[in-house]
C-alpha positions in Angstrom: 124.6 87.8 94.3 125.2 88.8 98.0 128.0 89.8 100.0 127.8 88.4 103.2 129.0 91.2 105.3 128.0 95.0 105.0 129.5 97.4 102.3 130.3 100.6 101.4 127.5 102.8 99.4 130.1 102.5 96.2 130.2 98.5 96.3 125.9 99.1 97.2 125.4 100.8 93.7 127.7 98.7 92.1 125.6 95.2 93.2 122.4 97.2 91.9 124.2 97.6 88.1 124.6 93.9 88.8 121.6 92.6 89.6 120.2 94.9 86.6 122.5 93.5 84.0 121.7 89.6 85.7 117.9 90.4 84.3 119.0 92.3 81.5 121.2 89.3 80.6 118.7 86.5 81.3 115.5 88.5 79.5 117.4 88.7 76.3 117.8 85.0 76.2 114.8 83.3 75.3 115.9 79.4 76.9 119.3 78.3 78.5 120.5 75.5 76.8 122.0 72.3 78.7 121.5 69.6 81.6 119.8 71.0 84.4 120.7 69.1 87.7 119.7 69.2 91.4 122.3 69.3 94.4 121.5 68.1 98.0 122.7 70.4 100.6 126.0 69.4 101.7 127.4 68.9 98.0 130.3 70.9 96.4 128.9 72.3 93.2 132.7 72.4 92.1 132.7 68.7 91.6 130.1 68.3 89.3 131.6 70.7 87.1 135.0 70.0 84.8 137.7 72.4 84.5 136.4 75.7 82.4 133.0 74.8 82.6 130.2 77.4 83.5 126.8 76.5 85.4 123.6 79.0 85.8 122.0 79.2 89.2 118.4 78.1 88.5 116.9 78.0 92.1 118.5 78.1 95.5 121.3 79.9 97.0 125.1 78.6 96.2 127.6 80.0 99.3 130.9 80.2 97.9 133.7 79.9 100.6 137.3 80.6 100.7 138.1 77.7 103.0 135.5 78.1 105.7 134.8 81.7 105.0 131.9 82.6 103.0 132.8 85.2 100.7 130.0 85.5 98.4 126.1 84.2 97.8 125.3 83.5 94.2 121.4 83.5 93.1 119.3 82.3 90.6 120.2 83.9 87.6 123.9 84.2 88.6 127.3 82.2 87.0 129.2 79.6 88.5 133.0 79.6 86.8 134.7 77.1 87.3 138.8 75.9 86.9 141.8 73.8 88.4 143.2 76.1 90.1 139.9 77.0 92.0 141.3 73.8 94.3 144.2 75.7 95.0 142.4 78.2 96.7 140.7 76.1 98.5 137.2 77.7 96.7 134.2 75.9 96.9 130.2 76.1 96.1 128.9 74.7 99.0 125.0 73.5 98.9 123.2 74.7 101.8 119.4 74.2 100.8 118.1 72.1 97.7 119.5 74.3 94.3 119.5 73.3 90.8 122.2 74.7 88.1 122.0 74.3 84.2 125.5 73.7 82.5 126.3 76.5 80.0 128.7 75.3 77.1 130.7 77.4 75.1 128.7 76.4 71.7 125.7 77.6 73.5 126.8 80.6 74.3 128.6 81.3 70.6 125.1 80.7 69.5 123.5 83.2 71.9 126.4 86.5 70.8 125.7 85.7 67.3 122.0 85.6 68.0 122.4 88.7 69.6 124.6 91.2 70.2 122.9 92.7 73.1 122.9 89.4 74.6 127.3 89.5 74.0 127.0 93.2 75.6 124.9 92.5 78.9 127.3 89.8 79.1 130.8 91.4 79.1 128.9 94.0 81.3 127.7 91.7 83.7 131.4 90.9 83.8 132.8 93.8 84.2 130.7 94.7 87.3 131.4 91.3 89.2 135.4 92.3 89.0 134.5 95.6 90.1 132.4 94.7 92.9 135.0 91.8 94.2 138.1 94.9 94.0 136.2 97.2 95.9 134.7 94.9 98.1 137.9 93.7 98.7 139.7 97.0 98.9 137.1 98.3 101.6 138.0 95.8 104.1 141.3 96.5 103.7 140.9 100.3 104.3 138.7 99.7 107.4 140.6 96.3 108.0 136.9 95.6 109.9 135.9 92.0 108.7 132.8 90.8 110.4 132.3 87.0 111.6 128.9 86.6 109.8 126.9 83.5 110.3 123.6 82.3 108.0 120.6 80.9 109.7 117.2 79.7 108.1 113.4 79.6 109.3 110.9 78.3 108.2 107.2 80.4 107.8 105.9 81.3 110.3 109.5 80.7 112.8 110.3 83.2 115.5 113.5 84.9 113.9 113.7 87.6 116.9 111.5 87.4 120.4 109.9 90.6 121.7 111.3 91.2 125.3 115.1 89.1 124.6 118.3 90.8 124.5 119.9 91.8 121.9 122.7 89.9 121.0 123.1 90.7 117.0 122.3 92.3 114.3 120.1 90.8 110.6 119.8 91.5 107.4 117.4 89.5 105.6 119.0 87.8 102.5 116.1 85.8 101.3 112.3 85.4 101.9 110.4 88.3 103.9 109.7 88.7 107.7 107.5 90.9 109.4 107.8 93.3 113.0 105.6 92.5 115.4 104.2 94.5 119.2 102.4 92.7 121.6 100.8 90.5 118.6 99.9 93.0 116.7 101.4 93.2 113.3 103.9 97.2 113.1 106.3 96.4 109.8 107.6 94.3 107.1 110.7 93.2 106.1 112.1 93.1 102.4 115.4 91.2 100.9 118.3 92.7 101.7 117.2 94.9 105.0 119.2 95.2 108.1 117.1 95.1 111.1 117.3 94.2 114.8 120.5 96.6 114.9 118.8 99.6 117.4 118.6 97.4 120.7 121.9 95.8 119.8 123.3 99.6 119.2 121.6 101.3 122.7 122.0 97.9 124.9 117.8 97.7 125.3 116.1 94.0 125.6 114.1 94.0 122.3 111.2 96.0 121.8 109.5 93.6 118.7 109.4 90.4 117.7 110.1 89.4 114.2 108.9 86.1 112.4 109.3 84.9 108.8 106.3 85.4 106.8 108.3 83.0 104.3 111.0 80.6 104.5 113.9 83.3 105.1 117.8 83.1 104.9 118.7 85.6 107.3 122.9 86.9 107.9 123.6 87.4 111.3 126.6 89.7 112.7 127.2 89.8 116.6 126.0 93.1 117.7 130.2 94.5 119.0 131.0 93.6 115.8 128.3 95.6 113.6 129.3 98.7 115.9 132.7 98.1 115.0 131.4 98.4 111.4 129.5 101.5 111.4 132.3 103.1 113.4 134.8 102.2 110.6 132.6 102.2 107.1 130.0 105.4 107.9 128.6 103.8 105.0 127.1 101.0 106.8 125.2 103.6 109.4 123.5 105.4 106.0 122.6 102.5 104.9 121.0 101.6 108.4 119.1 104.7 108.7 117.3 104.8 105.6 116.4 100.9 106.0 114.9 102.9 109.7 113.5 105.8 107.6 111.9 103.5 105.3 110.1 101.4 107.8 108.9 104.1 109.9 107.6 106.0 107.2 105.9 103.0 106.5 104.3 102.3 110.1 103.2 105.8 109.8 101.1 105.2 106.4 99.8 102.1 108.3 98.9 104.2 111.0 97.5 107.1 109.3 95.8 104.1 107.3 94.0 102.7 110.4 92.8 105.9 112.0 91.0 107.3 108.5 89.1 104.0 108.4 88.0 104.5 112.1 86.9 107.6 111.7 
């Protein structure tokens, strides 16, 4: 699961519990039981589903809007719940790229708890967190009452995502896939899920210094660059969060540096 717009270091921590308990949860489970079906982008997940009824993400990404705002990503491995009054606030899981959900019914999961109790524990945690996330989530924009106008975009391997020498209109963090920095054709970095990058010529106003392609097909959330600074202005958060993703890959161009010179020597 992904929130589509930066977070404080609380709701950070909080998404890593989840994403531990989503593994925990699916490793204790041997098979998921039910029909597994495939959606076409441009489909409503909500309509294949009947009132109560629960799904499992099995590939693909599922962006579920509040009207015509994405407010969270689901991923494999993550729930879809659905009921009527879902309509009523105008919720919907929208297909952006071919996905696939299995249907969950309530026998099967009966079955699973009394199969195993850790299975009924990692899910009531897995629970737990996702209300915790959404209320501080939540909470946090109201404080900073800084909401960011994200948008998604996708490329394909080998796609220019950023051009060395452009300017810098926004700012990235890589949701899916991996992407990698590149000066003057020569390879300087790599970029992981769930890293912000392109944000140091938006911040200091410079044309950028790097290009950046996909080294796989790559979902990649954009913010436009006044908007970030507004972010990191009002959630200090978001800055940390920035500069260790900055620490991280320079300590890593270093290493590939230090790398390079030892095997020319």
């Amino acid at each position: 699961m992904y929130l589509p717009a930066d977070h404080p270091i609380t709701v950070e921590a909080l998404l890593k519990q989840y994403h531990s308990s989503v593994k925990s949860l699916n490793a204790s489970v041997s098979s998921w039981q039910g029909n597994r079906i495939s959606l076409l982008p441009g489909v409503n997940a909500r309509n294949t589903l009947a009132s109560g009824q629960l799904a499992r993400v099995e590939s693909g990404l599922i962006y579920v809007k509040w009207g015509a705002k994405t407010v969270f990503i689901l991923q494999p491995g993550d729930f879809i719940f659905h009921f009527d009054s879902f309509e009523d606030l105008h919720l919907s899981y929208m297909i952006e790229e071919p996905s696939s959900i299995r249907y969950v019914t309530t026998n099967n999961l009966l079955e699973l708890f009394t199969a195993n109790k850790q299975t009924l524990y990692y899910w009531h945690h897995l629970l737990l967190i996702q209300n915790t996330i959404f209320a501080s989530a939540y909470g946090a924009s109201i404080k900073h009452e800084t909401r960011p106008t994200a948008g998604f975009q996708r490329y394909n391997t080998g796609e220019t995502i950023i051009q060395e020498g452009d300017p810098a209109e926004h700012v990235y963090t890589l949701l899916k896939g991996e992407a990698v920095a590149v000066v003057k054709s020569k390879q300087v970095g790599e970029i992981k899920e769930g890293e912000i990058f392109g944000a140091l010529a938006a911040i200091t106003g410079n044309i950028r210094n790097a290009s950046v392609f996909a080294h796989s097909n790559c979902t990649v959330m954009t913010v436009p660059k006044d908007q970030f600074i507004d972010l990191i202005k009002s959630q200090p958060e978001t800055c940390l969060q920035m500069i260790t993703t900055m620490a991280q890959q320079i300590t890593a161009l270093n290493s590939r540096t230090n790398h390079q010179i030892d095997s020319a020597l």
